[in-house]
KOLMI-893062 format. One line per 4 residues: number of its first residue (from 0); their letters; for each residue z, y, x of N, C-alpha, C. Coordinates in Angstrom, 3 decimals. Atoms other than C-alpha are relative to their C-alpha. Layout:
N
NUM	a	Z Y X Z Y X Z Y X | ...
This chain:
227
0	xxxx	-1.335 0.528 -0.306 -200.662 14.339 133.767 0.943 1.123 0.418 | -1.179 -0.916 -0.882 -199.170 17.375 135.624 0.393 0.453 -1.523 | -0.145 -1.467 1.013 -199.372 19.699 132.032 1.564 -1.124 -1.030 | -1.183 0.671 1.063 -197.364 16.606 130.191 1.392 -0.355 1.274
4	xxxx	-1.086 0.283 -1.213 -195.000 16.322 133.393 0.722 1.672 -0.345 | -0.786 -1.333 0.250 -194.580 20.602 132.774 1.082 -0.179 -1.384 | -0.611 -0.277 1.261 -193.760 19.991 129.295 1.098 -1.354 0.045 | -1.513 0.613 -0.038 -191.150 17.290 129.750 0.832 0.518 0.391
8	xxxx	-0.824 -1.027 -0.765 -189.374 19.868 131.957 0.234 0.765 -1.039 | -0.598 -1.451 0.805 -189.692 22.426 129.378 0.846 -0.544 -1.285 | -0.237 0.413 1.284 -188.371 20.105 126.457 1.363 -0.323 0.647 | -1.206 0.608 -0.683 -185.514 18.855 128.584 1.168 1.063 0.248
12	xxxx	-1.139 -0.922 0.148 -184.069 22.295 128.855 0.340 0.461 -1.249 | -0.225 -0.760 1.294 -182.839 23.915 126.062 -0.571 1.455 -0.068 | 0.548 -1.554 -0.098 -184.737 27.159 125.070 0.422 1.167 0.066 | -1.216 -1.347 0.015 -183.710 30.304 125.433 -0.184 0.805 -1.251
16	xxxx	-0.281 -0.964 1.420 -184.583 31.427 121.979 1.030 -0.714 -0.925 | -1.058 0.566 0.305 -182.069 28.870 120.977 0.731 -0.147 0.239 | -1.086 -0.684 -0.904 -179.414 29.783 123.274 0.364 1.280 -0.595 | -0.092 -0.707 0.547 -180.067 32.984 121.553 1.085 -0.112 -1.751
20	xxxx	-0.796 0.144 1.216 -179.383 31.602 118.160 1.002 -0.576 -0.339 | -1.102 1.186 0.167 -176.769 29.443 118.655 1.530 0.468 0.356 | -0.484 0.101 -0.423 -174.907 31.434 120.368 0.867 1.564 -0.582 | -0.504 -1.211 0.820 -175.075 35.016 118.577 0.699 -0.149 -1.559
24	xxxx	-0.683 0.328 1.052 -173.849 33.891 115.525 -1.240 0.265 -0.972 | 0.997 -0.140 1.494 -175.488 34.688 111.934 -0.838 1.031 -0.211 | 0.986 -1.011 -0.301 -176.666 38.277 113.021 -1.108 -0.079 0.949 | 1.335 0.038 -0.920 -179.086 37.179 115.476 -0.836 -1.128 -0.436
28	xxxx	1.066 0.832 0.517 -180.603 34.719 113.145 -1.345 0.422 -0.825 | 1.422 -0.301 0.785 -184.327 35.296 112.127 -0.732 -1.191 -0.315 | 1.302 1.536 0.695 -186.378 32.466 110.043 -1.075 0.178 0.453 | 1.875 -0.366 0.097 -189.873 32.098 110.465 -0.108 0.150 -1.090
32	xxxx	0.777 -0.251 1.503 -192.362 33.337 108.954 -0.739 -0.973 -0.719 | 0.478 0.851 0.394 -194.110 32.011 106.242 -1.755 -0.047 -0.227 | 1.286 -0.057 -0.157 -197.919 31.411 106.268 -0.863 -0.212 -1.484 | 0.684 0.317 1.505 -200.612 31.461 103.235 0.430 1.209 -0.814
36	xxxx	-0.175 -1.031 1.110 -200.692 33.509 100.285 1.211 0.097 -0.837 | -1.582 0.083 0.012 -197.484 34.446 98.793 -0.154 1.279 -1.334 | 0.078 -0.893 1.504 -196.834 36.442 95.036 1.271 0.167 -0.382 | -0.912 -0.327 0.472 -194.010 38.131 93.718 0.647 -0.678 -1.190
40	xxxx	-0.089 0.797 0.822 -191.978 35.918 91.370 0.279 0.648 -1.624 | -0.321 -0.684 0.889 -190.963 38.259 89.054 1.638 -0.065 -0.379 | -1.262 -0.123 -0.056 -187.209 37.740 89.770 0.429 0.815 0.726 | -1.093 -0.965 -1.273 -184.326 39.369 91.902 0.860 -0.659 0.706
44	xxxx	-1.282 0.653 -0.508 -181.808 38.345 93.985 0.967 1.437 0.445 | -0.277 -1.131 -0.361 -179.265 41.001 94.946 0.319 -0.496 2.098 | -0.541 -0.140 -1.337 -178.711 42.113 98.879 0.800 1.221 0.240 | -0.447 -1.283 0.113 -176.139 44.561 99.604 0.089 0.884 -1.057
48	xxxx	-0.463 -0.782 1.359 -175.457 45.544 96.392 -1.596 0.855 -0.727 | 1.699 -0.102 0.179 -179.907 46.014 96.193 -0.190 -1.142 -0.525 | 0.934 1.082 0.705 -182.032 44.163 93.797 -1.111 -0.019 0.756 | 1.069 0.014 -0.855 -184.586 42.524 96.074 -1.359 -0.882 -0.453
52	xxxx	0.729 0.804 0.652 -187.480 40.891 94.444 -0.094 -1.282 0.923 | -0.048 1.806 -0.361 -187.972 37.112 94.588 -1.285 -0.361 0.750 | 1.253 0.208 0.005 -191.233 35.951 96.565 -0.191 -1.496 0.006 | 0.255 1.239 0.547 -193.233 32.959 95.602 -1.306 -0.312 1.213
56	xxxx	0.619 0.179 -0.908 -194.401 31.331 99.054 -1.134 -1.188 0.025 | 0.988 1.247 0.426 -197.631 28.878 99.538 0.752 -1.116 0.199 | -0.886 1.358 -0.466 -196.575 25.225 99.581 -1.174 -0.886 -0.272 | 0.746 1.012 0.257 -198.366 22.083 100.101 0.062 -0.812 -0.544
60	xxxx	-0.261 0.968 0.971 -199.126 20.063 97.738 0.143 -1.722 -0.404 | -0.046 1.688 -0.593 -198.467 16.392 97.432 -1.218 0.060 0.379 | 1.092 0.470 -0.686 -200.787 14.069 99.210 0.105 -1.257 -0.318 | 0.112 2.230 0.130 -201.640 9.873 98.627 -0.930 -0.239 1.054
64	xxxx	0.576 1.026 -1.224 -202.710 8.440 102.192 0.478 -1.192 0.152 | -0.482 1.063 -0.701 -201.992 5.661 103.945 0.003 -0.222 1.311 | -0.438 0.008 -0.776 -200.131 4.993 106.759 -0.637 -1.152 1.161 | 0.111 0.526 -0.801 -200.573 2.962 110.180 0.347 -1.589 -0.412
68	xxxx	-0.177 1.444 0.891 -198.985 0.107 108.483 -0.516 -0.576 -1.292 | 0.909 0.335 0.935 -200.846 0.204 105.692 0.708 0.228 -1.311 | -0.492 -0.248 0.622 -198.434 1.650 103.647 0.201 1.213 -0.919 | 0.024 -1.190 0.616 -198.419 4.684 100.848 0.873 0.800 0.792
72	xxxx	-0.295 -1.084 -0.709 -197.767 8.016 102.637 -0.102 1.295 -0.676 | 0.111 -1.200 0.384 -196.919 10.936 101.107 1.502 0.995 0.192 | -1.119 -0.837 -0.439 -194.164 13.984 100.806 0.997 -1.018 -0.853 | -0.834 0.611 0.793 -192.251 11.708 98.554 0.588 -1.307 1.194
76	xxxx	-0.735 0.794 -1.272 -192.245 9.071 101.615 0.841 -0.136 1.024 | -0.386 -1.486 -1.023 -191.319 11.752 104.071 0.978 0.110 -0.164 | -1.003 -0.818 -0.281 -188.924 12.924 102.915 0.481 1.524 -0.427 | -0.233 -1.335 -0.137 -187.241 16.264 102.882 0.433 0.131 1.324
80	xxxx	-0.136 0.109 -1.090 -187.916 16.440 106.642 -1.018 1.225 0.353 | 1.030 -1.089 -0.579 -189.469 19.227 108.797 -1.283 -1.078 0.661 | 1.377 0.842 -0.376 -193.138 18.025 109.641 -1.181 0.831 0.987 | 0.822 -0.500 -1.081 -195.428 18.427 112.442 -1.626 -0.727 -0.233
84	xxxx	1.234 0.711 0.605 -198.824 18.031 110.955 -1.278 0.243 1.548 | 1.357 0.018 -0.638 -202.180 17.567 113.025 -1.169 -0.736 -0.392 | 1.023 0.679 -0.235 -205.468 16.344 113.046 -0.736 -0.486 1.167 | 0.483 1.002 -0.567 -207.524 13.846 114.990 -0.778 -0.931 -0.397
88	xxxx	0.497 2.004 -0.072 -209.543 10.356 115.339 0.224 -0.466 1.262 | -0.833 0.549 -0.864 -208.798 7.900 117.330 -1.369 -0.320 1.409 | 0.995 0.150 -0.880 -212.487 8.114 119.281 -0.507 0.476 0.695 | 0.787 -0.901 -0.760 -212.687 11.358 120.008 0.380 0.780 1.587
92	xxxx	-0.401 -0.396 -1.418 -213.036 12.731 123.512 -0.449 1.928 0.221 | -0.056 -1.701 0.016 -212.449 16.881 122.720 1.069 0.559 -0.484 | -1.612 -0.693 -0.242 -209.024 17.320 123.143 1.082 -0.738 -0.479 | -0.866 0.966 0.905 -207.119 14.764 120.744 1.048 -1.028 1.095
96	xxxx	-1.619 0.772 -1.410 -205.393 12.797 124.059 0.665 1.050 0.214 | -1.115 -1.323 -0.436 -204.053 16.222 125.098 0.910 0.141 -0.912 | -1.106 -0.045 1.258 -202.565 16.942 121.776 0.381 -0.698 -0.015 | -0.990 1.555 0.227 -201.253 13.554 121.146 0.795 -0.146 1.093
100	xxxx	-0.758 0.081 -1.576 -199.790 13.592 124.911 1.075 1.073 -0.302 | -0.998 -1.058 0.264 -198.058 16.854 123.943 0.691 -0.166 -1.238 | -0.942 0.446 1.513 -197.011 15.219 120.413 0.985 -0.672 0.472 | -0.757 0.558 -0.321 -195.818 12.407 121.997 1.235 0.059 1.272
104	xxxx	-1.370 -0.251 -0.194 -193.423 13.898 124.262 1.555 1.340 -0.822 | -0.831 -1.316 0.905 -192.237 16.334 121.451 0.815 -1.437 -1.074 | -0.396 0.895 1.181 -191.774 13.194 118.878 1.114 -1.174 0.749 | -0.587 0.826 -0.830 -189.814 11.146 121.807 1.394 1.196 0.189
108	xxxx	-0.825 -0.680 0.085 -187.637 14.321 122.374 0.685 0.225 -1.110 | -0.703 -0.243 1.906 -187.028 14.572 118.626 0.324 -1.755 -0.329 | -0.267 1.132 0.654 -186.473 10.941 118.191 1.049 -0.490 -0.736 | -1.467 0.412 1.174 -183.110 10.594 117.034 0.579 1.246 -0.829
112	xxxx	0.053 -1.225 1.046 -183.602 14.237 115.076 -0.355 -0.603 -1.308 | 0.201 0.439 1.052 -183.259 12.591 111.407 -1.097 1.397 -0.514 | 0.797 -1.608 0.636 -184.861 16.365 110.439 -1.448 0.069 0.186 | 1.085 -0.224 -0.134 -187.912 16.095 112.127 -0.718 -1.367 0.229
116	xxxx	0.824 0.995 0.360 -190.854 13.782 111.277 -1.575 0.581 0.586 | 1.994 -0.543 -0.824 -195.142 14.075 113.261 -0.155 -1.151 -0.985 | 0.741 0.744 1.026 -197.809 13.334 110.718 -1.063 0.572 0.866 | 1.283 -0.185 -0.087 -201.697 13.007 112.204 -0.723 -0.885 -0.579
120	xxxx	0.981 0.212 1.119 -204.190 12.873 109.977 -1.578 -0.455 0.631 | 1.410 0.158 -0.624 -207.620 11.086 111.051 -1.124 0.795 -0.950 | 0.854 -0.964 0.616 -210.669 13.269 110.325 -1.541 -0.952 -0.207 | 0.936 0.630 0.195 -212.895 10.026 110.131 0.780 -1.762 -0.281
124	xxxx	0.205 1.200 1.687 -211.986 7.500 107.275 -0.235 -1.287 0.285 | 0.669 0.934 -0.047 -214.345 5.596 107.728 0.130 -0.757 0.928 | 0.038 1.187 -1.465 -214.301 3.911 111.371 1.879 -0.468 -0.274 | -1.426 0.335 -1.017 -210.053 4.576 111.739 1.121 -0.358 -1.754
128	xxxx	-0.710 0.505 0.650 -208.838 2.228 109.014 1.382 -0.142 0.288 | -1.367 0.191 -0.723 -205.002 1.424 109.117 0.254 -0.930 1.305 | -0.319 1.290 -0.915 -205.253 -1.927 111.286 -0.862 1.271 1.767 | 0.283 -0.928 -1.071 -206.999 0.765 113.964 0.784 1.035 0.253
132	xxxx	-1.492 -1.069 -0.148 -204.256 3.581 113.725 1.139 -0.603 0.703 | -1.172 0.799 -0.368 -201.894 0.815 114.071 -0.141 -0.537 1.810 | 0.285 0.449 -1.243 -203.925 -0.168 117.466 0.165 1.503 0.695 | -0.228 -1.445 -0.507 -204.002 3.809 118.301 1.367 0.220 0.018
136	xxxx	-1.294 -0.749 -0.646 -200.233 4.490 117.909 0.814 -1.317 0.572 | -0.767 1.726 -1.187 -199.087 1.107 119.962 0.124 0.779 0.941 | -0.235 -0.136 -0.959 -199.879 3.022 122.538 1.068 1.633 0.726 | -0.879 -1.018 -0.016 -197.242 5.867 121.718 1.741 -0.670 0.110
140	xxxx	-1.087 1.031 0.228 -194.309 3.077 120.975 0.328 0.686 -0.429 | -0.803 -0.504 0.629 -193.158 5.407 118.590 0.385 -0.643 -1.781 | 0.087 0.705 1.332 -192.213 3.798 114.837 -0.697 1.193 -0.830 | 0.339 -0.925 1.311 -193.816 4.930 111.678 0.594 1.198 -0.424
144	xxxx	-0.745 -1.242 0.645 -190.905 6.979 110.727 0.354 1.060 0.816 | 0.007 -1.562 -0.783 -191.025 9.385 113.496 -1.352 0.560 0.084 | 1.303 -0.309 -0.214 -194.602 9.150 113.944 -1.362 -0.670 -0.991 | 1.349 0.762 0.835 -197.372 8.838 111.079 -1.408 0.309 0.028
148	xxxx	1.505 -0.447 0.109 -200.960 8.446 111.764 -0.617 -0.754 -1.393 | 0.570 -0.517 1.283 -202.782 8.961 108.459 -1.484 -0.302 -0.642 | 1.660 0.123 0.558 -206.075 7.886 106.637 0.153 -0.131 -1.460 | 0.191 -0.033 1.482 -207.435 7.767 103.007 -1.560 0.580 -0.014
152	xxxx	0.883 -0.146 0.412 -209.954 8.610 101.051 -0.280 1.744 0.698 | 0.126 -0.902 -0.903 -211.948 11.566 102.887 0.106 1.399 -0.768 | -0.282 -0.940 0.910 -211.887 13.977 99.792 1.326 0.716 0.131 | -1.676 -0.512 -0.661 -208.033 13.850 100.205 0.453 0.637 0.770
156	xxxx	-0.750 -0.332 -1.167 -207.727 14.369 103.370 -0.928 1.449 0.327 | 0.998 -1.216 -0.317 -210.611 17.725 103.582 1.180 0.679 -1.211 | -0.890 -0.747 0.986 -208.250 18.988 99.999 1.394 0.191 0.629 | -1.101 -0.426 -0.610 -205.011 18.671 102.050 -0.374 1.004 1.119
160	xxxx	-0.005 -0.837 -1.190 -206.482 20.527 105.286 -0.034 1.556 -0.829 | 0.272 -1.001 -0.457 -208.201 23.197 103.814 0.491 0.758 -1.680 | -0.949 -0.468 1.051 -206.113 23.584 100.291 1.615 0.153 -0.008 | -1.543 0.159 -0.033 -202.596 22.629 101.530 0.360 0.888 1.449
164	xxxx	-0.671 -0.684 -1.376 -202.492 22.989 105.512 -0.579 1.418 0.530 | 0.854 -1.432 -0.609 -205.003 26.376 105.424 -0.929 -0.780 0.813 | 0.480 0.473 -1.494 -207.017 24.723 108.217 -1.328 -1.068 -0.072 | 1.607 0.765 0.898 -211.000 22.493 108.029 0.078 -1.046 0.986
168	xxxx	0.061 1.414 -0.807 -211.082 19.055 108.807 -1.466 -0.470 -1.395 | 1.862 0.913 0.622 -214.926 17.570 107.566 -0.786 -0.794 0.967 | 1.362 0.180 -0.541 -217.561 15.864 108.960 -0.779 0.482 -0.007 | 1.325 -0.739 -0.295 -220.492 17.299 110.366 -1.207 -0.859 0.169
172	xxxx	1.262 0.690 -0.663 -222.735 14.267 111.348 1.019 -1.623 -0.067 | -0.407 0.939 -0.353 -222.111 10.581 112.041 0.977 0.128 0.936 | -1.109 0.412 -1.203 -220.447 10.905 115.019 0.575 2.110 0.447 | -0.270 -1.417 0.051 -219.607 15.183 114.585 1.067 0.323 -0.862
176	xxxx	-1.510 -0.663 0.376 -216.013 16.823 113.586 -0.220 1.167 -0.375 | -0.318 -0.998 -0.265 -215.365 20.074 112.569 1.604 -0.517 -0.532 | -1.142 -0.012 0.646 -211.595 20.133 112.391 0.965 0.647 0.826 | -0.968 -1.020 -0.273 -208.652 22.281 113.420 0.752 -1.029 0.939
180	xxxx	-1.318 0.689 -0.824 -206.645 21.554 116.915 1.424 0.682 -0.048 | -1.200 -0.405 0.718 -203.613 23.327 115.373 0.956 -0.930 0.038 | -1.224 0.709 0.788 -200.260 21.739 115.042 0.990 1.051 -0.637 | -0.705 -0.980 0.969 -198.603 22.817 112.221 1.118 -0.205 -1.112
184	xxxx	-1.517 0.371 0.373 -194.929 23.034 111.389 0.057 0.460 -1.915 | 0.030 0.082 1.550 -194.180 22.572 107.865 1.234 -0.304 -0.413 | -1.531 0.855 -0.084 -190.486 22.807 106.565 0.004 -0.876 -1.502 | -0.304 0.428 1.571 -188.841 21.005 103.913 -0.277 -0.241 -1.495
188	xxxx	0.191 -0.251 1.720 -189.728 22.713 100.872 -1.533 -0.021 -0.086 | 1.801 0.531 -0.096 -193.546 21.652 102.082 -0.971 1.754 0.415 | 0.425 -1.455 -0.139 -194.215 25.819 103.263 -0.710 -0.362 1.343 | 0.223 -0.279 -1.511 -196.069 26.878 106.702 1.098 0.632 0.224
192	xxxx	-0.806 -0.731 -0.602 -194.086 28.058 109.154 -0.608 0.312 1.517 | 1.038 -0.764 -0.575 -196.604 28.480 111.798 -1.014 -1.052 0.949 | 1.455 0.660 -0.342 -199.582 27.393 113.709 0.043 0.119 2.061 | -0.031 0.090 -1.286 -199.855 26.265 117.280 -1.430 -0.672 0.511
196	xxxx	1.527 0.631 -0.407 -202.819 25.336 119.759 0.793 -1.401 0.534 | -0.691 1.568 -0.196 -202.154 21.411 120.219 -0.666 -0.027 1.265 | 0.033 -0.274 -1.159 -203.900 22.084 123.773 0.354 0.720 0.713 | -0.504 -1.084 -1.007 -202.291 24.713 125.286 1.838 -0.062 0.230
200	xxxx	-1.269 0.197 -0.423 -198.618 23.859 126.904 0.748 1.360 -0.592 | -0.604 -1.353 0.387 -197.202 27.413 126.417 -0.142 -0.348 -1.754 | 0.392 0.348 1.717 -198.276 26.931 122.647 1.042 -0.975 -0.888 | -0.786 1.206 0.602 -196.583 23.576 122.454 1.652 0.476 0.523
204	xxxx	-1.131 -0.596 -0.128 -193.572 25.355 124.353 0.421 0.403 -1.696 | -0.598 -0.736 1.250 -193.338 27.745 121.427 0.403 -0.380 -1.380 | -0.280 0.348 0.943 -193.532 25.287 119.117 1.273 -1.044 -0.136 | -1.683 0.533 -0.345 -190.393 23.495 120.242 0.641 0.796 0.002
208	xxxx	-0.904 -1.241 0.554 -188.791 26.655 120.135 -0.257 0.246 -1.237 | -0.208 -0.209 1.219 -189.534 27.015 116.844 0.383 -0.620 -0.945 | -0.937 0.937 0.501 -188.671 24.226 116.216 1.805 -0.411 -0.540 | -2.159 -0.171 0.003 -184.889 24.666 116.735 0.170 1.050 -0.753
212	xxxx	-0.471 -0.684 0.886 -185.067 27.610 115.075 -0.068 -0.724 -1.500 | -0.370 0.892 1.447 -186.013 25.648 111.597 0.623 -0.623 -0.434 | -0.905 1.004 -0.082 -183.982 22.726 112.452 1.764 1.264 -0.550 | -0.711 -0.437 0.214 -181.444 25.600 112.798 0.152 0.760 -1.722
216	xxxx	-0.148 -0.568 1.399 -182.133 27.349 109.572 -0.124 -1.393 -1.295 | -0.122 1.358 0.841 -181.941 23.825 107.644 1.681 -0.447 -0.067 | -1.712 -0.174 -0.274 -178.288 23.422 108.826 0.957 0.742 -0.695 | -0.829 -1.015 0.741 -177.340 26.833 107.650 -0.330 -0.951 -1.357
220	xxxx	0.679 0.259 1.582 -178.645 25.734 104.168 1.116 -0.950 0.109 | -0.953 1.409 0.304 -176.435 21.871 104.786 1.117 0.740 -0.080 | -1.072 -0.575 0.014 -173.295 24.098 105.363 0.372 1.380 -0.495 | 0.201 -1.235 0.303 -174.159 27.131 103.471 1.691 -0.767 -1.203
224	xxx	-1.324 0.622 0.616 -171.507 25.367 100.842 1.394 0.213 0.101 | -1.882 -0.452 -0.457 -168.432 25.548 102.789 0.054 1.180 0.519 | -0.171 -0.991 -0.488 -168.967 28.916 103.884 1.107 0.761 -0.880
């Protein structure tokens, strides 16, 4: 209770790396980086009167789950929304309340952020059908469209972790996990943008700060137009 009492404090202020960007103008803006394997496209763009080659960043690839409501879930559902992916089940007792405690005051702070959308993914199929997700996020009161917990076929969901999000979500045993406590920001165009420990406050700090920075570099892009 105290660590989700720190982090309401820290979400409630505004960050200071976004004070930074908001405030220096267009020279003190830096994107994140991008995560995964990444290949030269074989184009250019010019900078400064320099031809700068084009790079061709990882991206994740669709997905077909189903949602808490029992409804098809994928990037096509989504959106073109920044996404806060994780994994979980809804039984386990090795860390998954912490994370979800630190989701759910990040997805309550973002609630009326049309931009940003939390997706967790169950890492066991089998027991956490939709009508059980749906009993697991009751107790977040958050709707579907800010907050989607995730099931499907288990193939799917091991090809999205450890082909799309980088990261291993399997079974080990009947009642045994291996899977990544990572939360992991994902913009728009379906890229990483980086990797956080979903137990560690400082962690989840940084990832609300990084947050604003994406949010912020999504903006530029809406008003790049009238510049």
């Amino acid at each position: 209770m105290k660590k989700i009492l720190i982090l309401v404090a820290i979400l409630a202020v505004p960050g200071f790396l976004y004070y930074l960007l908001t405030v220096g103008g267009k020279n003190r803006y830096k994107p994140l980086p991008f995560y995964g394997p990444k290949q030269l496209s074989g184009t250019f763009h010019k900078f400064h009167g320099k031809e700068i080659p084009d790079t061709l960043y990882h991206t994740i690839p669709d997905f077909n789950l189903t949602d808490q409501d029992g409804k098809p879930a994928s990037f096509k559902t989504i959106g073109n929304k920044i996404t806060v992916f994780s994994f979980f089940y809804t039984h386990c007792t090795d860390g998954c309340d912490v994370s979800n405690g630190y989701l759910d005051s990040l997805a309550k702070f973002y609630a009326k952020n049309k931009l940003i959308t939390f997706a967790s993914i169950t890492v066991d199929p089998q027991r956490d059908k939709p009508e059980a997700l749906k009993q697991y996020a009751a107790k977040f009161n958050l709707p579907s469209s800010k907050w989607l917990f995730l099931t499907g076929d288990t193939s799917a969901i091991s090809a999205l972790a450890s082909k799309g999000l980088l990261v291993d979500a399997l079974q080990n045993g009947s009642n045994d996990f291996i899977y990544s406590k990572k939360l992991i920001l994902v913009d728009p165009e379906h890229r990483i943008r980086g990797y956080y420990n979903g137990t560690d406050v400082k962690e989840v700090e940084r990832l609300n700060d990084e947050m604003k920075v994406q949010i912020a570099e999504e903006l530029r892009k809406i008003k790049a137009p009238d510049l």
